[in-house]
C-alpha positions in Angstrom: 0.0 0.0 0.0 1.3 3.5 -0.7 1.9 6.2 2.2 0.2 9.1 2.3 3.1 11.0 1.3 3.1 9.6 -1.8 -0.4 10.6 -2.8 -0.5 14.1 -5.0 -2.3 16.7 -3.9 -5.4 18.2 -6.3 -3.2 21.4 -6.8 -0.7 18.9 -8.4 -2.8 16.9 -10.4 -4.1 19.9 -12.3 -0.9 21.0 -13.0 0.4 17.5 -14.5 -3.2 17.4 -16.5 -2.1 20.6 -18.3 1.5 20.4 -18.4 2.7 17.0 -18.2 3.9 14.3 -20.9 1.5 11.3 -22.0 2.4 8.0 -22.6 0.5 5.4 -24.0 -0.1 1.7 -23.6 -3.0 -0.9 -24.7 -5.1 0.0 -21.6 -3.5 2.2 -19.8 -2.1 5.6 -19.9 0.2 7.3 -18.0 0.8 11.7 -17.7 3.7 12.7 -15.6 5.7 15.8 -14.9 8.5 16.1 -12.9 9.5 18.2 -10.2 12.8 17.9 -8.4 13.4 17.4 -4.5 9.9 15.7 -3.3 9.3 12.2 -3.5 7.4 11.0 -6.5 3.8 10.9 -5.9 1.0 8.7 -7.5 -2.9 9.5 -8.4 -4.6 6.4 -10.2 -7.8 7.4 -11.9 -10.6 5.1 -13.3 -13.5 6.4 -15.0 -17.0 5.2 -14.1 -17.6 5.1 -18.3 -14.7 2.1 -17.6 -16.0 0.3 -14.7 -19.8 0.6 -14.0 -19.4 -0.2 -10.6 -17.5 1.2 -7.6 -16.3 -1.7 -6.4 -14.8 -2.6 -9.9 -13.4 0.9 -9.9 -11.6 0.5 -6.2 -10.1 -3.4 -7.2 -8.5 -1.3 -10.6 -6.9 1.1 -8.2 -6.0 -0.9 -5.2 -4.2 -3.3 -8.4 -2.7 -0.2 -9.6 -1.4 0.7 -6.4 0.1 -2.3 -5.5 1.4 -2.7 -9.1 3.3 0.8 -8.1 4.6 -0.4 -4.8 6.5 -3.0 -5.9 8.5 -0.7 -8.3 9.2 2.4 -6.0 13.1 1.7 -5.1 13.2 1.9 -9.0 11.4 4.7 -9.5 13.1 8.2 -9.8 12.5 10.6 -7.5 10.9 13.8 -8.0 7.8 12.6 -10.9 4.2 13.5 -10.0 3.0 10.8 -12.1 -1.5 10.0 -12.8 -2.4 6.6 -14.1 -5.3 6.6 -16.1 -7.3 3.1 -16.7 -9.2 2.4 -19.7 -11.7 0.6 -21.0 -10.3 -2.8 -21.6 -8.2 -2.6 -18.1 -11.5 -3.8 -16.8 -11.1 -7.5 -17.3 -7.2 -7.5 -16.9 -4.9 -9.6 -13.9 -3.2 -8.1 -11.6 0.1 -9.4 -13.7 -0.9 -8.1 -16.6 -1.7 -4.2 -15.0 1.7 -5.0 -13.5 3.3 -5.7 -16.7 2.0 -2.6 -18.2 2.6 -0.4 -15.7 6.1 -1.2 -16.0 6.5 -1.4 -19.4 4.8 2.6 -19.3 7.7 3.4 -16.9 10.3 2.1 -18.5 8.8 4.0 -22.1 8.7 7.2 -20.1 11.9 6.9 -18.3 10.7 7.6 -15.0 12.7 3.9 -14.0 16.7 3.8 -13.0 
C-alpha cells in the first residue's frame, strides 16, 4: 500500500493534466511531470464510463497501487505521475496491469 506521502495533492494533479507528458499503452495511460526534490507521488484514476461499478473501480486502483509499490526503489524521484485506466483494463490480472505499468515506466523513463 502506498503512504500518504506519496499521494498528489489536487493542486498537483491539475498541473500534471495541463502540463505533463503522455504516454500510452494498450489499456493504460500514464501523464507525468517532474518536479525535483519531493518524493514521486502517484494518483490512479478510473473512470465510471470504464468500470460501471464502484467496487470494480476500487479493485483497478488498489491493483494499480500495488502494481506501483512494488516498483518504487526503482522509481526516480521527484515525478508526479497520474495513471489513467481504460476501457479494456476492466477485465485485466493483476500481472498483466503490472506488466503494463512497468513497461509505461520504462517508455517514459521515470525507471533507474
Amino acid at each position: 500500500m502506498l503512504s500518504k506521502n506519496r499521494r498528489i495533492p489536487r493542486k498537483l494533479i491539475e498541473k500534471t493534466l495541463k502540463h505533463g507528458k503522455t504516454v500510452r499503452g494498450r489499456n493504460l495511460s500514464l501523464k507525468y511531470s517532474v518536479d525535483s526534490g519531493k518524493p514521486s507521488g502517484f494518483a490512479f484514476i478510473v473512470s465510471s464510463k470504464t468500470a460501471k461499478r464502484a467496487v470494480l473501480r476500487n479493485k483497478l486502483k488498489r491493483r494499480g497501487r500495488a502494481a506501483v509499490f512494488g516498483l518504487l526503489p526503482e522509481i526516480k524521484d521527484g515525478c508526479s505521475v497520474l495513471i489513467f485506466f481504460e476501457k479494456g483494463s476492466a477485465k485485466m490480472k493483476f500481472s498483466e496491469i503490472k506488466q503494463e505499468i512497468t513497461r509505461l515506466f520504462q517508455k517514459a523513463g521515470l525507471i533507474i
